[in-house]
C-alpha positions as CSV (number, residue, x, y, z in Angstrom):
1,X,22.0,-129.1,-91.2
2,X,22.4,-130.4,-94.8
3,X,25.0,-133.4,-95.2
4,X,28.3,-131.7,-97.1
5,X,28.3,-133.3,-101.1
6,X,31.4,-134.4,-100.2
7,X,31.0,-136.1,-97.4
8,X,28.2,-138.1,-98.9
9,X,30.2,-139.2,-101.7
10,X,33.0,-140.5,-99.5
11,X,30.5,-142.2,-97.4
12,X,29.0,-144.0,-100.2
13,X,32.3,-144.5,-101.9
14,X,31.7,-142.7,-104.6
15,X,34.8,-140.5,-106.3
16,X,33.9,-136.4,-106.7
17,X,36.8,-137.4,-109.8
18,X,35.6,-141.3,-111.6
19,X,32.5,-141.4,-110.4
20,X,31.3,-145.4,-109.3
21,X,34.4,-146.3,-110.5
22,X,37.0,-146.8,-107.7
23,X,39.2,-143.8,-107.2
24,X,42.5,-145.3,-107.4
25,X,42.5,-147.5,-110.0
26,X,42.1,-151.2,-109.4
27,X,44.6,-153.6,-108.4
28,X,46.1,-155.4,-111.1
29,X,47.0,-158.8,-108.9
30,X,46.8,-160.3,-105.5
31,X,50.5,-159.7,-104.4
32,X,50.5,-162.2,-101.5
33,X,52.0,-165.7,-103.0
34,X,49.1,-167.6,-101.5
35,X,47.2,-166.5,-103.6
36,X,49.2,-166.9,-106.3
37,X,47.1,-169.8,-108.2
38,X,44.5,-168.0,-108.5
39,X,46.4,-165.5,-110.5
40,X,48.7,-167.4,-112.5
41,X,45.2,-169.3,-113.6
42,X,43.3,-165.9,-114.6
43,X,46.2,-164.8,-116.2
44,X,46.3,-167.6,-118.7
45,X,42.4,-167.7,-119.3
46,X,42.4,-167.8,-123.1
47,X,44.3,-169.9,-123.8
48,X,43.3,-172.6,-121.3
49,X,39.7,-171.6,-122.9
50,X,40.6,-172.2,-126.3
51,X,42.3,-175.4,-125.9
52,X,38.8,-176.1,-123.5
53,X,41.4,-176.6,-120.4
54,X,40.3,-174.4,-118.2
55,X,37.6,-176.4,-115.9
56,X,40.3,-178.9,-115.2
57,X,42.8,-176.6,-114.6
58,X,40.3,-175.0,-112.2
59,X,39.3,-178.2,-110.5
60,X,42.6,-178.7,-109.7
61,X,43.4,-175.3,-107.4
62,X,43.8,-175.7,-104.1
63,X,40.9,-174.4,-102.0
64,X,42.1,-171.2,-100.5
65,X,41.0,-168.7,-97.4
66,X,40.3,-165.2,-98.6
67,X,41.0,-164.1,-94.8
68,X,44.6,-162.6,-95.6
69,X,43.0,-159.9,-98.2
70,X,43.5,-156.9,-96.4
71,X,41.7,-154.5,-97.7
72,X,39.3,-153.7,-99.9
73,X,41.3,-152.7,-103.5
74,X,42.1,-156.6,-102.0
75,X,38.8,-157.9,-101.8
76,X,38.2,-156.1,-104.9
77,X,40.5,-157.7,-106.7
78,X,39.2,-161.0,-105.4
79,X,36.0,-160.7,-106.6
80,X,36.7,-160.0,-110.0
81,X,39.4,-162.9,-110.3
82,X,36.4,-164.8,-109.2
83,X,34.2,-164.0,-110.9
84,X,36.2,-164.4,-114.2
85,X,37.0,-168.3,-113.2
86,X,33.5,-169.3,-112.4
87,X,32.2,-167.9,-115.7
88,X,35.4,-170.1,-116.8
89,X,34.1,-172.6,-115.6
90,X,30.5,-172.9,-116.0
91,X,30.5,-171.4,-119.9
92,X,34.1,-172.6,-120.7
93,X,32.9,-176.4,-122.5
94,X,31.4,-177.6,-124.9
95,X,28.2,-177.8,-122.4
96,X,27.1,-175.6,-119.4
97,X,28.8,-176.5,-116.2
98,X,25.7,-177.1,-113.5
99,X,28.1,-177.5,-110.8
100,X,30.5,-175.2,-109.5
101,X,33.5,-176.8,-108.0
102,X,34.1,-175.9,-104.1
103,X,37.6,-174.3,-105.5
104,X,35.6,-171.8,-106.2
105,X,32.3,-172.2,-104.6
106,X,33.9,-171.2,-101.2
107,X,36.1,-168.3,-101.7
108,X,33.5,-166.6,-104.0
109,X,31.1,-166.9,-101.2
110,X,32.9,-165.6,-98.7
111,X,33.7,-162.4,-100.7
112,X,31.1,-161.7,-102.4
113,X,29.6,-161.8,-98.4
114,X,31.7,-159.3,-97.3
115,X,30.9,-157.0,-100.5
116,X,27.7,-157.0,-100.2
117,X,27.1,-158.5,-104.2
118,X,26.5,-161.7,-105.6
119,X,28.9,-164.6,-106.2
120,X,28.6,-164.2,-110.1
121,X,29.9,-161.7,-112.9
122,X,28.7,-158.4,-112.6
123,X,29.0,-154.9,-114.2
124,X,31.4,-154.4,-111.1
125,X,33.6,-157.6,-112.4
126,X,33.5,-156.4,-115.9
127,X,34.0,-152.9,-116.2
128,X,33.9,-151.0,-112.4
129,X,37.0,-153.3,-111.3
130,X,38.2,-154.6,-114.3
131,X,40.9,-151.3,-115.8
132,X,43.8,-149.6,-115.5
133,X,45.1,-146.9,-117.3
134,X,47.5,-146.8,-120.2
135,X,49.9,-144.4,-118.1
136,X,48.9,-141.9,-115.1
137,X,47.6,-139.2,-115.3
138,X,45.7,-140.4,-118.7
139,X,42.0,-139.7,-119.0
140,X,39.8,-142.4,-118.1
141,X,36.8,-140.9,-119.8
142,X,38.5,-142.2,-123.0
143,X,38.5,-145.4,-123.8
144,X,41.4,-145.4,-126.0
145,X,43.8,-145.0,-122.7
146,X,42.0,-147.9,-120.8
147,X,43.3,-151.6,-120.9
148,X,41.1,-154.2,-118.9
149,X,43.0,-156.0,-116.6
150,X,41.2,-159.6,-117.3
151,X,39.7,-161.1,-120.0
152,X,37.9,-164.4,-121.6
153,X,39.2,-164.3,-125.1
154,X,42.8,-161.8,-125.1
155,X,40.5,-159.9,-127.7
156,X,40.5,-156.1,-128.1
157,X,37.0,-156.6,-128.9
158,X,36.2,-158.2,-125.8
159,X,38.4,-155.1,-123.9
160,X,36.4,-152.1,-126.2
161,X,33.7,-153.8,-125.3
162,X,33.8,-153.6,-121.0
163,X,36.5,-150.1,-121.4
164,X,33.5,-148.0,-123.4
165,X,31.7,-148.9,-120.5
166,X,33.8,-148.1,-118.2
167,X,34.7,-144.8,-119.9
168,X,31.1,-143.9,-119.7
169,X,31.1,-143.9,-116.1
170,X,34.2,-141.8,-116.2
171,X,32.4,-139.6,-118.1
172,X,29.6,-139.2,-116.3
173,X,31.3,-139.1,-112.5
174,X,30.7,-134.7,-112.4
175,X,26.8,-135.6,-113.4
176,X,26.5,-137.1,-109.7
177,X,27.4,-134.1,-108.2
178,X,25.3,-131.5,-110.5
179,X,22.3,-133.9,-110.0
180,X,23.2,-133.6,-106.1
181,X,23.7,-130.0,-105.8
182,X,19.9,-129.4,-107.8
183,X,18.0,-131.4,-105.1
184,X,20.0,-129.1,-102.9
185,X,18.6,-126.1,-105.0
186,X,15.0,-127.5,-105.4
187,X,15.3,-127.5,-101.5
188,X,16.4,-124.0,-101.3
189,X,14.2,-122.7,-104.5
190,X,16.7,-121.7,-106.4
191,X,15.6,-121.6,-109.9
192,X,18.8,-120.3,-111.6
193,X,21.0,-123.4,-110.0
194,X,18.2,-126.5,-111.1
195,X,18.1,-124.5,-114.4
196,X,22.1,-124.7,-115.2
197,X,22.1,-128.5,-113.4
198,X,19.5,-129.9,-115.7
199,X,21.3,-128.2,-118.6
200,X,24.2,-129.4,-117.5
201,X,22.9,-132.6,-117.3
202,X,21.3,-132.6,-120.7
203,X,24.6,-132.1,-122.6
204,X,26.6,-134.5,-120.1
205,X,24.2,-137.2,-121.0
206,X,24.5,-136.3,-124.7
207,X,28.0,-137.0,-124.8
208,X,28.0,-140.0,-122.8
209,X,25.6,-141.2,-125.8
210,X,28.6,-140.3,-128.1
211,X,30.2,-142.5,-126.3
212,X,28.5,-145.1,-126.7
213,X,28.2,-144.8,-130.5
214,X,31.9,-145.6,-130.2
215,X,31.2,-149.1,-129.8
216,X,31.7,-150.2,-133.4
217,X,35.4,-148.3,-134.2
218,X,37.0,-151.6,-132.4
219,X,34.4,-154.6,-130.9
220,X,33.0,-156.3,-134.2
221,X,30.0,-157.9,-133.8
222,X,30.7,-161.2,-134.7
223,X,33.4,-161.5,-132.6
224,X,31.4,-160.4,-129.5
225,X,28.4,-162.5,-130.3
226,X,30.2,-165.6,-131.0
227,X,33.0,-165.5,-128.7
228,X,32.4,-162.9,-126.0
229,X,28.8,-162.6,-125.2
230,X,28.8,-166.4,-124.1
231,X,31.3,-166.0,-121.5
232,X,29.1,-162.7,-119.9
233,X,25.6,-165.0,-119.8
234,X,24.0,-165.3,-116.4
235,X,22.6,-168.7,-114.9
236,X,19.4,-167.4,-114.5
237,X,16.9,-167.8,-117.2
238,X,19.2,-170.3,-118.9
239,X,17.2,-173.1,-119.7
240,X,17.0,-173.2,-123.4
241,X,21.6,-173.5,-122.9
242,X,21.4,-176.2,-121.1
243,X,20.8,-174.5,-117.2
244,X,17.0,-175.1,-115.8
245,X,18.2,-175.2,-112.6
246,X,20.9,-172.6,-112.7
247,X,24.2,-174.1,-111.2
248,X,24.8,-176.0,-107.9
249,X,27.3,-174.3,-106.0
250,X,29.5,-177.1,-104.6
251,X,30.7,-176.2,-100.9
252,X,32.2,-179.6,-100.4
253,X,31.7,-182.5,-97.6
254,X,27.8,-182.6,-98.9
255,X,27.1,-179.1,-98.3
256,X,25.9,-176.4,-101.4
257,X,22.4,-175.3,-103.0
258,X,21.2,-174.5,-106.6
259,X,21.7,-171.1,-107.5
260,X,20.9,-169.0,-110.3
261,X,22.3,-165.2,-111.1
262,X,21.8,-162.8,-113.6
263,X,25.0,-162.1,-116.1
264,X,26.7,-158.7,-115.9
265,X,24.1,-155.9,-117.5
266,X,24.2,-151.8,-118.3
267,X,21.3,-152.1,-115.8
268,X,23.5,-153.3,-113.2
269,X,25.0,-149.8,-114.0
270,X,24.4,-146.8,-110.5
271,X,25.0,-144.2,-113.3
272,X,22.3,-144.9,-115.2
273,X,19.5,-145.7,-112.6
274,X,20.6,-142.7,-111.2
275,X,19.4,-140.6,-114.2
276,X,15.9,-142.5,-113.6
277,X,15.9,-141.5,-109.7
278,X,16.7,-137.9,-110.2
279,X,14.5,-137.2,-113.2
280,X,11.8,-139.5,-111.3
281,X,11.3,-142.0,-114.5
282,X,8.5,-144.2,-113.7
283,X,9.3,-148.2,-114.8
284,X,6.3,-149.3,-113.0
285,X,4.6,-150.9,-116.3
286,X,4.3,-154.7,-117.2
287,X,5.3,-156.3,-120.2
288,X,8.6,-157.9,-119.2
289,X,8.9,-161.2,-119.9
290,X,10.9,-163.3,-117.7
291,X,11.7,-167.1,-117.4
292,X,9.5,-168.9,-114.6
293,X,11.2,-170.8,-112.1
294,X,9.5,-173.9,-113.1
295,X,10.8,-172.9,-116.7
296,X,7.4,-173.8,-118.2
297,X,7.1,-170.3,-119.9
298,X,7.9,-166.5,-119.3
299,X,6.3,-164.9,-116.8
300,X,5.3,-160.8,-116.9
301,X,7.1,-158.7,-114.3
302,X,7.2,-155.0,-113.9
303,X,10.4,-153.3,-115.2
304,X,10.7,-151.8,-112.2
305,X,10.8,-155.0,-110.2
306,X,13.8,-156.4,-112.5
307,X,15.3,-152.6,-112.4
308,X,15.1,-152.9,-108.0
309,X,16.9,-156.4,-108.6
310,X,19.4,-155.2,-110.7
311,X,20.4,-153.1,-107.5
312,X,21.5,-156.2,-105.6
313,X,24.1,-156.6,-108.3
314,X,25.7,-153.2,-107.1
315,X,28.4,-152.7,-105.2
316,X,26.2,-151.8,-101.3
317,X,27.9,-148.3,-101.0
318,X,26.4,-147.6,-104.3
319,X,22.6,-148.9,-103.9
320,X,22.3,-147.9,-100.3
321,X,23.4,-144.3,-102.3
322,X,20.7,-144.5,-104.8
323,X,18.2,-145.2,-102.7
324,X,19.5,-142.0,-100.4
325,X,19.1,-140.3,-103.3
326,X,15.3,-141.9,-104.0
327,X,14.2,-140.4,-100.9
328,X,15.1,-136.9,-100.9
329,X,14.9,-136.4,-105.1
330,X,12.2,-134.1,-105.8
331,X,13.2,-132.4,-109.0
332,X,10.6,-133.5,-111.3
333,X,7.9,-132.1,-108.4
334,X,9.8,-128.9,-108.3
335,X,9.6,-128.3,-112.1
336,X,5.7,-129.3,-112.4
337,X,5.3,-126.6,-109.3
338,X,7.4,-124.2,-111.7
339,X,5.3,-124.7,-114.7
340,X,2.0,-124.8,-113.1
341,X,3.7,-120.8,-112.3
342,X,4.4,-120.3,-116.0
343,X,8.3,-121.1,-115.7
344,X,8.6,-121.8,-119.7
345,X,12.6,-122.6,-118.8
346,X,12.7,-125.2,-116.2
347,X,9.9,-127.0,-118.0
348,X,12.0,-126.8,-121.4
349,X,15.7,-127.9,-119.3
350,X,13.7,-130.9,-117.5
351,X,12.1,-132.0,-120.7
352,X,15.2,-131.8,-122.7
353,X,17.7,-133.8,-119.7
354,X,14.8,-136.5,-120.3
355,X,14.8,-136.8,-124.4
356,X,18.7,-136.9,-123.6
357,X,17.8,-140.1,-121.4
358,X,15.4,-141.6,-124.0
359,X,17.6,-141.3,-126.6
360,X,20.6,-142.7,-124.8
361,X,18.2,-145.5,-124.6
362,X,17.9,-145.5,-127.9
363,X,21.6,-145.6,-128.8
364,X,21.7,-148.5,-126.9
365,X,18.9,-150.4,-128.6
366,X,20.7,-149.4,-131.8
367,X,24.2,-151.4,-130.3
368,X,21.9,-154.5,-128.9
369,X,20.5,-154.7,-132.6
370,X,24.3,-154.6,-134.0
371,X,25.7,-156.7,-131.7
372,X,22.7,-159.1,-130.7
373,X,20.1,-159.4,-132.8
374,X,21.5,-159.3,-136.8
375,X,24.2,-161.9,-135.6
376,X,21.7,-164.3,-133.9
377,X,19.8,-164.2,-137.8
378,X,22.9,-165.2,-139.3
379,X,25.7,-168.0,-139.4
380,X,28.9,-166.9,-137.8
381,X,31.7,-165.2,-140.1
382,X,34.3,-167.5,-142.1
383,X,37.2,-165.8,-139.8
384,X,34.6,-166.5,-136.3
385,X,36.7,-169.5,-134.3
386,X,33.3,-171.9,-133.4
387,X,33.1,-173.9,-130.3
388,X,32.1,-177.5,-130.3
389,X,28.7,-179.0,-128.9
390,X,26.2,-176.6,-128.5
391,X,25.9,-172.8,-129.3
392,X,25.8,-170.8,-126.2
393,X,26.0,-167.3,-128.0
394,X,22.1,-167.8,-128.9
395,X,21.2,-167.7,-124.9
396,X,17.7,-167.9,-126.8
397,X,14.9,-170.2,-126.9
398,X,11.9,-170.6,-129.3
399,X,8.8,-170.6,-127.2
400,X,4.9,-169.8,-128.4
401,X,3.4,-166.6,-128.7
402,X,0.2,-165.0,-130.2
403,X,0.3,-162.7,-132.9
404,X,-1.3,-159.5,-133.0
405,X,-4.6,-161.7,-134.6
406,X,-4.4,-163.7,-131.6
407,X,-2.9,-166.3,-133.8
408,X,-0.3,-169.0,-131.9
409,X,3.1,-168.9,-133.7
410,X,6.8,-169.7,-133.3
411,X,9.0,-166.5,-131.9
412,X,12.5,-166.3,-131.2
413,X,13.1,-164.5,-128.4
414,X,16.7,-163.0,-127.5
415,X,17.3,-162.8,-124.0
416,X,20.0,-160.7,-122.9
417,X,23.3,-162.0,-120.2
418,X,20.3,-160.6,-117.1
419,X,18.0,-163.2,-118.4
420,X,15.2,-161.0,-119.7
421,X,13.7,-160.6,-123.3
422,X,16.4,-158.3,-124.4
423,X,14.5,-156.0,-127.1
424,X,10.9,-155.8,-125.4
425,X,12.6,-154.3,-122.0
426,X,15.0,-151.9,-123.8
427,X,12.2,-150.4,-126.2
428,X,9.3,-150.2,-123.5
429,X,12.1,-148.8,-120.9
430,X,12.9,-145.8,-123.7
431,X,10.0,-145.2,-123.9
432,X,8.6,-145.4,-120.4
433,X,11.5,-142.5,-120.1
434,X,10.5,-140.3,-123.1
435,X,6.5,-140.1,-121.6
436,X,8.3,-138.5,-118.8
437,X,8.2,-134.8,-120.1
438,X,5.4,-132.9,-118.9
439,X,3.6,-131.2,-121.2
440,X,4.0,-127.7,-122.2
441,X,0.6,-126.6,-121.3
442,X,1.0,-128.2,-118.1
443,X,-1.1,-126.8,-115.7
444,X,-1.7,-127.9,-111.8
């Protein structure tokens, strides 16, 4: 007998109402005293960043246990406070940190154990852990009645920037379940129930694209670039800001190991690789370029391969879920089956859910342009506060490439807070999607 939907949302912890966001919403501090240095510190972030105070504030916290959290909103909540400092911390001068202090070190380690995720910023620290809601009972699919509960620089920009994402997986919490219940009707052949999901899916998709396109009404460009986008940078891939090694991840009494992470990323996101399972999207094409370990020069990897790593930056419930999901989706099969039978319709609903996909893609290519590339090609804006030493927006480095002549030149490539070649892997990943559709003259 079939698993109930709802009991394998619960299992996985996801919510039938938010999705992969938690379903009460986050907690908004550590209540227990002892852990009250943690919080006081957070709290006051920018403005310990701005006067470039915050690593010695950090260095001098005491080193504390994270064996009284209690439960997990606790160990939640500990994770993103964490995760917050050491970003602090290793971004927050006017050079990389390459060691992290065992004030940190230790507790992050411990936590992000139990979790199941690593001891770095992720989507989850950013935008799955990282809201609450204006007042109760407020939607959380709009971004206007979210507030992030932490933050580098105390700008809206900065909060726009993680709520719109957070919004989005609001948004798109009912697509879990109609993707769930069509794997149950592909089982069962029922033609009338995958047709309505993948219609259903199509539009959801569409407006979580709208979404997006919000982006601009209040997260300027500049102001992300310059001042946000620094603080969200891995330590992986880093070697043109000053990282080769990543960061040494001090335990104390002689005891630690270099360690490099990518930065929180969309493709850290369940929601979205969770289109790609369902609607059976193939990544499995080189092309990637991706910093060597050496550091000598990019090396190609699959998108897929980066994708599957991405999942270790999930929360477990969530990637143990999408790989569930991996091994029972059969929808695109079911459709090809269908068309090779002349079913016009469910060839038409499953192409149309994938040119949602692609073009969501696409949308976001559109904000990594905006927001990335045009303000890497420029000098920051007359009201943009600069940093001394050196400029750790860029997370770029100049390295040789051949032209399409075969010709050796200078290229600027952009790498994005995971560490890849930001543009290359968003425009071949779109597109990877929109090759997808199965022709209309399909036949078996």
């Amino acid at each position: 007998m079939r698993e109930r939907l709802e009991d394998v949302l619960q299992r996985h912890g996801i919510s039938p109402r938010k999705g992969f966001l938690p379903d009460d919403d986050p907690l908004q501090r550590l209540w227990d005293s002892y852990y009250s240095p943690w919080e006081d510190l957070v709290a006051d972030l920018p403005r310990l960043l701005s006067g470039e105070r915050a690593r010695s504030e950090i260095d001098g916290l005491p080193i504390l246990d994270p064996d009284r959290l209690n439960s997990q909103a606790e160990w939640r909540r500990a994770y993103v406070v964490l995760g917050f400092l050491t970003h602090a911390y290793i971004w927050g001068g006017e050079e990389p940190s390459e060691r992290l202090p065992p004030q940190l070190t230790r507790p992050f380690l411990a936590v992000s154990k139990l979790l199941g995720l690593p001891p770095t910023a992720t989507f989850s620290t950013l935008s799955l852990w990282n809201f609450r809601l204006e007042s109760p009972g407020k939607d959380p699919a709009n971004p206007e009645n979210l507030k992030s509960l932490l933050s580098f620089t105390d700008t809206r920009d900065e909060e726009w920037f993680y709520m719109i994402s957070t919004a989005i997986e609001a948004k798109g919490a009912p697509l879990i379940s109609t993707m769930l219940r069509c794997v149950e009707a592909v089982d069962a052949n029922k033609d009338c129930i995958v047709l309505s999901s993948l219609q259903s899916l199509t539009s959801g998709i569409q407006d979580l694209g709208k979404l997006l396109q919000r982006m601009h009404e209040r997260c300027d460009p500049q102001v992300f670039y310059h001042n946000v986008r620094p603080f969200c940078a891995g330590t992986k891939g880093m070697t043109a800001a000053g990282l080769p090694q990543g960061v040494f991840y001090d335990e104390g009494n002689g005891q630690g190991e270099w360690r490099q992470y990518s930065g929180g990323s969309n493709a850290q996101s369940s929601l979205i690789q969770l289109f790609d399972i369902f609607l059976s999207i193939d990544h499995n094409f080189p092309g990637l370029q991706q910093p060597s370990k050496a550091a000598s020069g990019p090396v190609q990897v699959r998108a897929k391969e980066y994708l599957q790593k991405m999942r270790d930056y999930m929360p477990r419930p969530h990637r143990e879920f999408l790989s569930a999901v991996e091994q029972s989706s059969n929808t695109r099969d079911y459709v090809l089956t269908s068309a090779a039978g002349s079913s016009v319709e469910l060839v038409a609903a499953y192409n149309d859910a994938v040119a949602a996909l692609a073009n969501l893609r696409n949308l976001h290519i559109q904000i990594v342009a905006r927001y990335i590339v045009m303000p890497s090609r420029s000098p920051p804006a007359p009201y943009i506060v600069t940093r001394k030493g050196k400029n750790l927006a860029t997370a770029c480095s100049e390295k040789p490439a051949k032209d399409t002549n075969g010709k050796v030149s200078r290229t600027r490539q952009l790498h994005g807070t995971g560490g890849t070649s930001v543009m290359p892997f968003l425009k071949r990943t779109r597109d990877q999607t929109a090759r997808t559709t199965i022709p209309t003259d399909y036949r078996s």
